[in-house]
C-alpha positions as CSV (number, residue, x, y, z in Angstrom):
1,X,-10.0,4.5,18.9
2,X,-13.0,6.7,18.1
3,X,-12.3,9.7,15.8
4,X,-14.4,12.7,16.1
5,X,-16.0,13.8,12.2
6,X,-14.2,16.8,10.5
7,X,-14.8,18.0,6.9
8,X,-10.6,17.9,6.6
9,X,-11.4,13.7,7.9
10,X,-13.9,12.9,6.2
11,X,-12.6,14.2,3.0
12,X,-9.5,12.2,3.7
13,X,-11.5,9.4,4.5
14,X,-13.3,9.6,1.2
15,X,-10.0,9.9,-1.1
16,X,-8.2,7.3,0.1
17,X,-11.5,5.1,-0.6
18,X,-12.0,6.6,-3.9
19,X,-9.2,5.2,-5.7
20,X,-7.6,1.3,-5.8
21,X,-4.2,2.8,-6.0
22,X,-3.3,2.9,-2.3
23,X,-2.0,6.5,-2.7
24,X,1.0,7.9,-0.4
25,X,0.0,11.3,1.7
26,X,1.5,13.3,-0.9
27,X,-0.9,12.3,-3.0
28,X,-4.2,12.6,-0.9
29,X,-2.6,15.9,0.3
30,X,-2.6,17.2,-3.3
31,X,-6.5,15.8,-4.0
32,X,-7.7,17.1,-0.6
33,X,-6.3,20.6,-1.8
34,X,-8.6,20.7,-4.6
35,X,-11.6,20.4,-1.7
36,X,-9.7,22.2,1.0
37,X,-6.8,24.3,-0.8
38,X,-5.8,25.6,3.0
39,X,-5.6,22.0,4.3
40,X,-1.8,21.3,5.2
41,X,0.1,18.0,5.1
42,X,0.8,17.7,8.7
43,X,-3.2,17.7,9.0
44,X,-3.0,15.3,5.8
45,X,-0.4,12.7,7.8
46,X,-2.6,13.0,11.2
47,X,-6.2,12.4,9.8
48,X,-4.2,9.7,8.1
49,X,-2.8,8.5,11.1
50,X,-5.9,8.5,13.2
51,X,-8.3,6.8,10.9
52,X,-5.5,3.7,10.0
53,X,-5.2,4.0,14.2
54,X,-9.2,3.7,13.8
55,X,-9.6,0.9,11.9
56,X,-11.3,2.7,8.5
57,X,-8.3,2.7,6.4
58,X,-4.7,0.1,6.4
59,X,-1.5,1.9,6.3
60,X,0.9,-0.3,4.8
61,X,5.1,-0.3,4.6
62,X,7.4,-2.1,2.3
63,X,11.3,-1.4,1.8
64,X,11.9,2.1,1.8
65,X,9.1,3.0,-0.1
66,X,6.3,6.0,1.1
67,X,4.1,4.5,3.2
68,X,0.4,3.8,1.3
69,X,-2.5,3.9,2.2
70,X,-5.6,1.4,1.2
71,X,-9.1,2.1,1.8
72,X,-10.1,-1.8,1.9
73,X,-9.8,-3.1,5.3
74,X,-10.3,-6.4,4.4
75,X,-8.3,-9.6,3.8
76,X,-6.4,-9.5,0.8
77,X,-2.9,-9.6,-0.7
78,X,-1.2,-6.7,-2.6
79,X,1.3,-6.6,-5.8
80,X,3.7,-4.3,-6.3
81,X,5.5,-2.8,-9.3
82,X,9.3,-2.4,-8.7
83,X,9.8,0.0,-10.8
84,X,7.4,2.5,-10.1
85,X,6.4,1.5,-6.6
86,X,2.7,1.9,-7.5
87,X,0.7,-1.1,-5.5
88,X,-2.9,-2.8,-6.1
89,X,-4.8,-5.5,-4.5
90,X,-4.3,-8.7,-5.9
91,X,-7.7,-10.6,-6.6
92,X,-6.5,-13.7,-5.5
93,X,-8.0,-15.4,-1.7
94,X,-6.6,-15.4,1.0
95,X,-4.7,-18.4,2.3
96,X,-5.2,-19.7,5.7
97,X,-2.8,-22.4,5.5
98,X,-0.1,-20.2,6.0
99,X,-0.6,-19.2,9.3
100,X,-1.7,-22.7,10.0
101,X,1.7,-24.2,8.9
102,X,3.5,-21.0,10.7
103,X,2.0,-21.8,13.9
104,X,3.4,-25.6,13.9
105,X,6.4,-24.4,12.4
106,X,7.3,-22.0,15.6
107,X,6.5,-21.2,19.3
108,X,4.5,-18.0,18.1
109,X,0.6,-16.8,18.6
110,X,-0.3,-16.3,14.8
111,X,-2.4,-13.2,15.1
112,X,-2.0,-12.7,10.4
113,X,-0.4,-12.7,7.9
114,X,0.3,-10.1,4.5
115,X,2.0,-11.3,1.2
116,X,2.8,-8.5,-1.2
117,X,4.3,-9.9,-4.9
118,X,6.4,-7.9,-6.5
119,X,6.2,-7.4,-10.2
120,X,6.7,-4.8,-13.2
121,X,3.4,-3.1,-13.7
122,X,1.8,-2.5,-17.5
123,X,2.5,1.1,-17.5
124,X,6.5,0.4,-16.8
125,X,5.9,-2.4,-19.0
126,X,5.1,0.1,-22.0
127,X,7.8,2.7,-21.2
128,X,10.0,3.9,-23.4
129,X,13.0,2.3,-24.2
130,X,15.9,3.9,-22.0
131,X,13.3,3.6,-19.3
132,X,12.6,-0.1,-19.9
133,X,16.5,-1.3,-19.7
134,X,16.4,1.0,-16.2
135,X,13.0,-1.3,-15.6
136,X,14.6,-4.5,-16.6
137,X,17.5,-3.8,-14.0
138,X,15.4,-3.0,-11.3
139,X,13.3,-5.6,-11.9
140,X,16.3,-8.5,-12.3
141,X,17.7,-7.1,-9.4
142,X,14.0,-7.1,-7.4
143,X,14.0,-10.8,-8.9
144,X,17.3,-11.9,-7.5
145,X,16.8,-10.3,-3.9
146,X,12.9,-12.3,-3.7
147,X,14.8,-15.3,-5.0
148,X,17.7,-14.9,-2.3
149,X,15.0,-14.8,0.7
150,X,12.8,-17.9,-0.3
């Protein structure tokens, strides 16, 4: 899909490649409006839409959470804190094997694959106290449930 250039997409575009925090719409709605201050969040969600349908920008879903949004197209694996929900690419490679070993182990095409790790992030990590049993919980409880499905 082509998309035609608008100032409200390219400024889009350029936000969601500005940061490595793979920010939700609400986020790059807020940013944009600093630009654009008339620029609404349906036209947010669609330029969104179009340019992940595009190819220049991944949208990416896990449990429940706000969909994010990454400016690197590329290969690569994501963490995410389970307390927070913030995510970051992980700067580890990218394993072939795994589709490899997924294609012998089932009747399937492998066309890719994601991993996303989920951990507590340093900011949750340094929380406040109250905060940081509310952390621990979430975090034994994101523990047992990834422990549960391997």
């Amino acid at each position: 899909m082509k998309t035609r250039k608008s100032e409200q997409r390219e400024l889009v575009l350029s936000l969601v490649r500005s940061t490595m925090e793979h920010p939700t719409a609400e986020w790059v709605h807020r940013e944009a409006r600093r630009k654009l201050p008339r620029i609404g969040l349906g036209t947010v969600y669609r330029n969104l839409k179009q340019l992940a349908e595009a190819g220049l920008i991944r949208e990416t879903f896990t449990g429940g959470q706000p969909a994010r949004f990454d400016g690197n197209t590329g290969r690569h694996y994501h963490i995410r804190c389970v307390s927070c929900g913030r995510v970051n690419d992980l700067p580890m490679s990218v394993d072939d094997r795994l589709e490899a070993e997924a294609a012998r182990a089932v009747n399937y095409r492998i066309v890719g694959h994601e991993v996303e790790i989920h951990g507590v992030c340093p900011s949750c990590q340094g929380a406040p106290s109250s905060r940081s049993r509310k952390t621990s919980h979430k975090a034994k409880r994101a523990t047992k449930e990834a422990q549960k499905r391997s």
